[in-house]
BAPA-187185 format. One record per residue: residue in three letters; x, y, z of N, C-alpha, C, O in turn. Coordinates in steps of 0.05 Angstrom, whole numbers, padded with zeros to 5 digits, always signed. Example, Ala and Ser with C-alpha at 12.3 -4.5 7.8 and 13.67 -1.06 7.14 Angstrom:
BEGIN
ALA+00264-00114+00156+00246-00090+00156+00264-00066+00156+00285-00066+00169;SER+00257-00045+00142+00273-00021+00143+00258+00001+00157+00268+00023+00161;
END
This chain:
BEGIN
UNK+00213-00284+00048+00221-00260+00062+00248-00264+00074+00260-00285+00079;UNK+00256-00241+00078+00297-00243+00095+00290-00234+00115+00274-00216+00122;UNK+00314-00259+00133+00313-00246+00159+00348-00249+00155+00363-00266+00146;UNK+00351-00218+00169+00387-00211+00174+00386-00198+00203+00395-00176+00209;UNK+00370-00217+00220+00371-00211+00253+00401-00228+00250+00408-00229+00274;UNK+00424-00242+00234+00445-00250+00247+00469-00226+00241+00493-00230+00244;UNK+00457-00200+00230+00473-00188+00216+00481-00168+00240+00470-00171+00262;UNK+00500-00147+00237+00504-00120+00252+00479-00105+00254+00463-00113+00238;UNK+00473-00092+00265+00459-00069+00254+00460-00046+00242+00444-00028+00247;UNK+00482-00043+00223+00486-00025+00201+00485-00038+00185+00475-00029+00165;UNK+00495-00068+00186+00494-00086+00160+00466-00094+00153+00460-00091+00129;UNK+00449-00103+00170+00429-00106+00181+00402-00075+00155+00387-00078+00136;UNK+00409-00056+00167+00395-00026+00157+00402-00030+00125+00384-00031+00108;UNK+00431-00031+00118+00436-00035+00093+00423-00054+00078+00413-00047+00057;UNK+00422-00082+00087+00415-00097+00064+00388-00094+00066+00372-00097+00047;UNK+00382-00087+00089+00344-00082+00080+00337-00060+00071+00313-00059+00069;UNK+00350-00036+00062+00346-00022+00050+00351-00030+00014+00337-00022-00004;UNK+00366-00043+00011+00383-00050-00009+00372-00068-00030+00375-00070-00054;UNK+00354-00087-00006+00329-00103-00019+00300-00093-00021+00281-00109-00026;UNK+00296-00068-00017+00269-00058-00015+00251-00063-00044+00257-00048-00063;UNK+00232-00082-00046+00221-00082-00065+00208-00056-00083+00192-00039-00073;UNK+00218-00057-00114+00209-00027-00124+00192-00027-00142+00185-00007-00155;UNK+00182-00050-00146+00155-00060-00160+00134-00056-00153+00115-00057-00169;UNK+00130-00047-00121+00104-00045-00105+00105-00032-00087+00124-00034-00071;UNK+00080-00012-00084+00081+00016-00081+00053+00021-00067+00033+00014-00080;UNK+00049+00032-00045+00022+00035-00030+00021+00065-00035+00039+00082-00031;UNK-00006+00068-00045-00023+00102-00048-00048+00098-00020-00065+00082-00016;UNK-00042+00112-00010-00066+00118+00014-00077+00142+00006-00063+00163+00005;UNK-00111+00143-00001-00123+00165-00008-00139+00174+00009-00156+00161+00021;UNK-00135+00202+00014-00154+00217+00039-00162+00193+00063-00185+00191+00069;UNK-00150+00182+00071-00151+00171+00091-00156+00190+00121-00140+00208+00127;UNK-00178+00183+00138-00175+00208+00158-00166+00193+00183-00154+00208+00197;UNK-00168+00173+00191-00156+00169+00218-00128+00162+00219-00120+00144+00205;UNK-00109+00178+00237-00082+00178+00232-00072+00152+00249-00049+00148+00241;UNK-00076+00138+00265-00073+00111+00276-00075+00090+00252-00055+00076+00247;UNK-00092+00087+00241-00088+00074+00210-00070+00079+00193-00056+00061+00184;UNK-00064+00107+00186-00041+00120+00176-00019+00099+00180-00010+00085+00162;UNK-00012+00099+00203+00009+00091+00219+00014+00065+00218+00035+00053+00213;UNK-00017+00051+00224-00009+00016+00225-00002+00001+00202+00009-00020+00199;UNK-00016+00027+00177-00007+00018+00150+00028+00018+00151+00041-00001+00157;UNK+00036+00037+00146+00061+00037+00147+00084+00020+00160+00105+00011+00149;UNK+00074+00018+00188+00090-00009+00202+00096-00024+00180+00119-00028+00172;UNK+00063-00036+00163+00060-00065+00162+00077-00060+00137+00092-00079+00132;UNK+00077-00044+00123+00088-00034+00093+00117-00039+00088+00127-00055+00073;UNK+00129-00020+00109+00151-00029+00118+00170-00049+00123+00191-00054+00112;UNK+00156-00062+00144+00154-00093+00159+00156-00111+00131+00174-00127+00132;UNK+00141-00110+00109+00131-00123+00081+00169-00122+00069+00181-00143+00065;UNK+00181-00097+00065+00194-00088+00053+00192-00074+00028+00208-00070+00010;UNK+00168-00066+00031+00160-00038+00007+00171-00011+00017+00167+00001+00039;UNK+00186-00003-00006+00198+00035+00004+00189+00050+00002+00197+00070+00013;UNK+00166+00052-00012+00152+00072-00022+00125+00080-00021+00111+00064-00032;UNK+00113+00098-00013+00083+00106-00002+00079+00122-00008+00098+00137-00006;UNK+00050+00138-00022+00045+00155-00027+00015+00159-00012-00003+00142-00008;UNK+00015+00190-00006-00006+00197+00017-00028+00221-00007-00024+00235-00027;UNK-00040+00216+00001-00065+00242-00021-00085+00245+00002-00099+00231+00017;UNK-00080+00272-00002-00108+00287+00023-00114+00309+00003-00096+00325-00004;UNK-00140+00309-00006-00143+00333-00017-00143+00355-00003-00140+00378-00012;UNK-00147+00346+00027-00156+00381+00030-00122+00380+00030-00117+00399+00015;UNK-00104+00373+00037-00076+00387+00034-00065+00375+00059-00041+00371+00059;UNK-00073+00371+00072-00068+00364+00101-00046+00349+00105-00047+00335+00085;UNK-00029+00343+00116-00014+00327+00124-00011+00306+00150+00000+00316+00169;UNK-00017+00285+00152-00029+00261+00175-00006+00264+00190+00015+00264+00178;UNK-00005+00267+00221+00004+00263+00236+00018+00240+00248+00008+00235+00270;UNK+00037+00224+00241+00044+00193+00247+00043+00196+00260+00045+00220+00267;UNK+00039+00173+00281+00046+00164+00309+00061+00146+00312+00052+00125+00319;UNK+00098+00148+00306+00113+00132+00318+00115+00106+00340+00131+00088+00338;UNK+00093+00109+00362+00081+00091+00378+00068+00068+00357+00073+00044+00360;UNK+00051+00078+00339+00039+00055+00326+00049+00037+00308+00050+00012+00306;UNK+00058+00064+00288+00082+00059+00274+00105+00038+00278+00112+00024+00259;UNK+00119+00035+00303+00143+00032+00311+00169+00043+00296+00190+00032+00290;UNK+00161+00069+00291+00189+00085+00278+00187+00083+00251+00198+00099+00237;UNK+00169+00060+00240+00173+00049+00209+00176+00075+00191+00194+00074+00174;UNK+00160+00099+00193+00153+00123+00173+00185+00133+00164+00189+00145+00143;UNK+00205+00127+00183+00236+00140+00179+00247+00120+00159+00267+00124+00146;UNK+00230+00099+00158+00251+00082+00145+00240+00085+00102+00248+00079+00080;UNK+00223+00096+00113+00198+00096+00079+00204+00132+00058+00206+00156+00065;UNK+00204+00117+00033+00197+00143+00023+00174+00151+00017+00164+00142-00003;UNK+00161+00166+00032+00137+00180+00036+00131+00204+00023+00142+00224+00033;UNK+00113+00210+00001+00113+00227-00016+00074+00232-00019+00057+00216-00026;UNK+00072+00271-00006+00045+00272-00012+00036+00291-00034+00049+00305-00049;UNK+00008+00286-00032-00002+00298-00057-00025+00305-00051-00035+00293-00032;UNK-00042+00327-00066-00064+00332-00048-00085+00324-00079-00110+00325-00075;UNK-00075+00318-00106-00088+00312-00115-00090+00272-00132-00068+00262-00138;UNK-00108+00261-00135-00114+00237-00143-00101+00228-00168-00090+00207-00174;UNK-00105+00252-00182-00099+00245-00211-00074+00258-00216-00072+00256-00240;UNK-00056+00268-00208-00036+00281-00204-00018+00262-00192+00005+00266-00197;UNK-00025+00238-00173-00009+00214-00162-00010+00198-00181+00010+00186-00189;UNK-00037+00194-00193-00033+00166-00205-00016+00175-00224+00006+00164-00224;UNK-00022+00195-00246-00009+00201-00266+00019+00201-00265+00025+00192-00287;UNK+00040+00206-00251+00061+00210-00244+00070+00167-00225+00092+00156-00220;UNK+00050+00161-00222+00057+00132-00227+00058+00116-00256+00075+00103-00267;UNK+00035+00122-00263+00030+00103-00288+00053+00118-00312+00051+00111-00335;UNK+00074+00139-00303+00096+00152-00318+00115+00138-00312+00131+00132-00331;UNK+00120+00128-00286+00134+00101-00282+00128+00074-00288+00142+00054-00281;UNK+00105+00074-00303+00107+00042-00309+00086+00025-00291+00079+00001-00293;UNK+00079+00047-00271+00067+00019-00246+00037+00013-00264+00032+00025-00285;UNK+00020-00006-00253-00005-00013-00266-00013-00009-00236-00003-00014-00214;UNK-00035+00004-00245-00056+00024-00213-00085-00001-00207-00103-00009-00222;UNK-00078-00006-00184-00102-00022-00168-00111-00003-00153-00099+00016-00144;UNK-00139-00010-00149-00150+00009-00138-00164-00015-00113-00176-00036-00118;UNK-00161-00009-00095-00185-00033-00075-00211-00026-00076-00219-00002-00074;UNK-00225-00044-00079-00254-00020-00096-00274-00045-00074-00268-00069-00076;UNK-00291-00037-00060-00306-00057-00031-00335-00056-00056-00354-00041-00056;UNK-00329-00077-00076-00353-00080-00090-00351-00099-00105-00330-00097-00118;UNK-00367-00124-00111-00364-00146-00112-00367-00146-00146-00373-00166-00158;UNK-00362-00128-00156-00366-00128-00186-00332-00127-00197-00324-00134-00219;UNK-00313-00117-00173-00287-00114-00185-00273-00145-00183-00286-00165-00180;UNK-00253-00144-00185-00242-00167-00187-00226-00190-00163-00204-00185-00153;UNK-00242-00212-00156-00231-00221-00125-00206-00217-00119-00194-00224-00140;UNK-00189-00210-00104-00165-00217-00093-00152-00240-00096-00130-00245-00105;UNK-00171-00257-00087-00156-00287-00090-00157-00298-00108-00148-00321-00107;UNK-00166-00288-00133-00165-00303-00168-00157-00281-00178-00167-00280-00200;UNK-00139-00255-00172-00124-00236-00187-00108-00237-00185-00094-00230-00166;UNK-00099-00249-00214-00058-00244-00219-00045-00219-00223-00050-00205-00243;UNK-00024-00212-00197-00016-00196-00195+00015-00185-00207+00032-00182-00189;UNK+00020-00181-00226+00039-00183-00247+00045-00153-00247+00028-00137-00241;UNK+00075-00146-00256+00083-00119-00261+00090-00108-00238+00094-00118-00217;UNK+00092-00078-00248+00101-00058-00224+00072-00051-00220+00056-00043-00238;UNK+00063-00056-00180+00036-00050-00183+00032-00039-00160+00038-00051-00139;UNK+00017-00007-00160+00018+00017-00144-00020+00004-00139-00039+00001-00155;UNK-00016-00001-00115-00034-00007-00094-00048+00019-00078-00037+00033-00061;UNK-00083+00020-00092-00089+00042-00069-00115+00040-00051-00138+00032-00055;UNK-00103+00050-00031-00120+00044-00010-00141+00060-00005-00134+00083-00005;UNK-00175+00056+00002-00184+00087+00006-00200+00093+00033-00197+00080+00053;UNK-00217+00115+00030-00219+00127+00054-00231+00103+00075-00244+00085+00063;UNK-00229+00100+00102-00247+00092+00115-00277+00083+00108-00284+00060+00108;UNK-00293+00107+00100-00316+00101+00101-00328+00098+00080-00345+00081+00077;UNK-00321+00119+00057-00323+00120+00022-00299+00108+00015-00288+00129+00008;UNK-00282+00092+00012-00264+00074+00001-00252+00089-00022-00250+00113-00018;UNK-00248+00085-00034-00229+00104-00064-00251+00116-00077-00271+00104-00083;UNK-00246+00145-00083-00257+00160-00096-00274+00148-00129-00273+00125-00139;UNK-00284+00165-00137-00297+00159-00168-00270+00169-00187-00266+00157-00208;UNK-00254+00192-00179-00232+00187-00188-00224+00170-00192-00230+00160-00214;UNK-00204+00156-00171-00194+00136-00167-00212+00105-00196-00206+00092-00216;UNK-00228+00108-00182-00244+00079-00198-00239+00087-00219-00223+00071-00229;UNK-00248+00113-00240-00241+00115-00260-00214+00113-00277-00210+00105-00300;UNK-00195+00125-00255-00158+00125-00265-00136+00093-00263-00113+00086-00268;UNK-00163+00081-00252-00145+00056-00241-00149+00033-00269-00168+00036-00285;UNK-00131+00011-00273-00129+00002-00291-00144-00026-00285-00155-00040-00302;UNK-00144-00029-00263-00157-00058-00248-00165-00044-00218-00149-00032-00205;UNK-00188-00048-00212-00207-00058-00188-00214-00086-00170-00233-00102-00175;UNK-00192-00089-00149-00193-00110-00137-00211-00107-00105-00213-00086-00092;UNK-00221-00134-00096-00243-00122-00079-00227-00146-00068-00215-00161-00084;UNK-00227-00152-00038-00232-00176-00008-00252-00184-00010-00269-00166-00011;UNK-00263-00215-00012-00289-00228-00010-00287-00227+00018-00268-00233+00032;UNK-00316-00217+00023-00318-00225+00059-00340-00246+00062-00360-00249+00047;UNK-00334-00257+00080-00358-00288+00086-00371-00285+00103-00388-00302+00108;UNK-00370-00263+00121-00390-00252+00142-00409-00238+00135-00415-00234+00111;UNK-00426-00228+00158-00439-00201+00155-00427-00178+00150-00436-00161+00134;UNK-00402-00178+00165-00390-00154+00156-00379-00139+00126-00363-00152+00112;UNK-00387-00116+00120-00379-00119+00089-00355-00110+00087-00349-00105+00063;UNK-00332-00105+00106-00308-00101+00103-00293-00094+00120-00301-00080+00138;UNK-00268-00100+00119-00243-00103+00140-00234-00067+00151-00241-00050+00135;UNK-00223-00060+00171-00206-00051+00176-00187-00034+00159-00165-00045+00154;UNK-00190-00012+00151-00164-00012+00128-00142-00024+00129-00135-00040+00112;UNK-00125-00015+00157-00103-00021+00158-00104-00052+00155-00087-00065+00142;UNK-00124-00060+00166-00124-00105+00159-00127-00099+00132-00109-00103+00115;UNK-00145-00090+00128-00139-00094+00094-00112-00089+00072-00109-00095+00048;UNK-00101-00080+00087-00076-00069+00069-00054-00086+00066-00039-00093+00048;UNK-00059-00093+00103-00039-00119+00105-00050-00147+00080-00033-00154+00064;UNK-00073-00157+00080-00080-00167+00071-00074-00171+00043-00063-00190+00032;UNK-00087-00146+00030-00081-00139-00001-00043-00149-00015-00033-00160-00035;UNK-00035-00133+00012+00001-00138+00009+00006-00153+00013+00027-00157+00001;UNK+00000-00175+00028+00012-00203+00032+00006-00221+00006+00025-00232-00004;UNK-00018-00223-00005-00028-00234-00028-00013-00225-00055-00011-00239-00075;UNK-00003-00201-00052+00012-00197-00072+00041-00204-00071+00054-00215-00088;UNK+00050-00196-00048+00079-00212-00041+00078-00236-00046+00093-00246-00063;UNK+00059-00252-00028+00056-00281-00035+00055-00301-00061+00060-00325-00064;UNK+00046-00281-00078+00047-00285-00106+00077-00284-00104+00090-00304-00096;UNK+00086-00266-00109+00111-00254-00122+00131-00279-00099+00148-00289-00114;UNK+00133-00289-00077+00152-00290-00058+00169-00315-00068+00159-00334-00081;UNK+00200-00311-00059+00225-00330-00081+00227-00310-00104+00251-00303-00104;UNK+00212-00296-00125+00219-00277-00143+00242-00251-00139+00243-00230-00127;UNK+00259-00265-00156+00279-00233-00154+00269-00214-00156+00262-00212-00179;UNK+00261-00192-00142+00258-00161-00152+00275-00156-00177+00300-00160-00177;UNK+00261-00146-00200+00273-00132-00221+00278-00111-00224+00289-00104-00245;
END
């Protein structure tokens, strides 16, 4: 990862914009709590991913909270959609290969999935996790092994999570 805390801060805005990875791409689907919304984004941001895409069917539009956020949502291109297959489609037209996070031990672990290509990451609801849409439109289904009782994280931990493992793969790699 870059740090250009020795830079200006225009110089500083520029090259981190300039290096924003365009290979990897977060879809958040019908997600309803807008504090998640938000912490995703920080962390998205924070990652150096530009690009986010939001899907609420009913149409809605999430309320950021800047507070949670820390401003990150100004810095992202943020693009919604109120339908599933209408996002992905318009990804997989760019080339991305569609992960779906799927909280079911039949998809494929995180930590033994090579994460290769341009790859549009999606996140799902709180409580129903990605739609049957979703499962069906996605090209790969990757799940978090959990070792607890608990059967699953936090979205927003999870996202961080998912994205670090894929960066981490990728990290030293030129963006192409």
């Amino acid at each position: 990862m870059k740090n250009y805390s020795y830079l200006s801060r225009e110089d500083r805005i520029s090259k981190a914009l300039e290096n924003r990875n365009k290979n990897l791409v977060l879809v958040l689907e019908n997600l309803s709590e807008e504090l998640n919304i938000s912490a995703i984004l920080r962390t998205t941001e924070g990652f150096g991913i530009g690009r986010v895409f939001i899907i609420n069917s009913a149409g809605k539009r999430p309320r950021l909270s800047s507070n949670v956020s820390s401003g990150a949502s100004k810095w992202l291109d943020i693009t919604y959609y109120s339908s599933s297959s209408e996002c992905l489609s318009k990804l997989k037209e760019e080339g991305f290969i569609i992960y779906g996070t799927y909280v079911n031990p039949t998809a494929n672990n995180l930590l033994t999935t090579r994460f290769e290509g341009r790859i549009a990451l999606v996140m799902g609801n709180e409580s129903q996790g990605i739609s049957e849409e979703v499962i069906n439109l996605a090209d790969h289904l990757v799940y978090l092994p959990m070792q607890g009782l608990t059967e699953s994280f936090n979205v927003s931990v999870a996202a961080a999570l998912f994205l670090y493992e894929i960066l981490r793969q990728r990290y030293g790699q030129k963006d192409e």
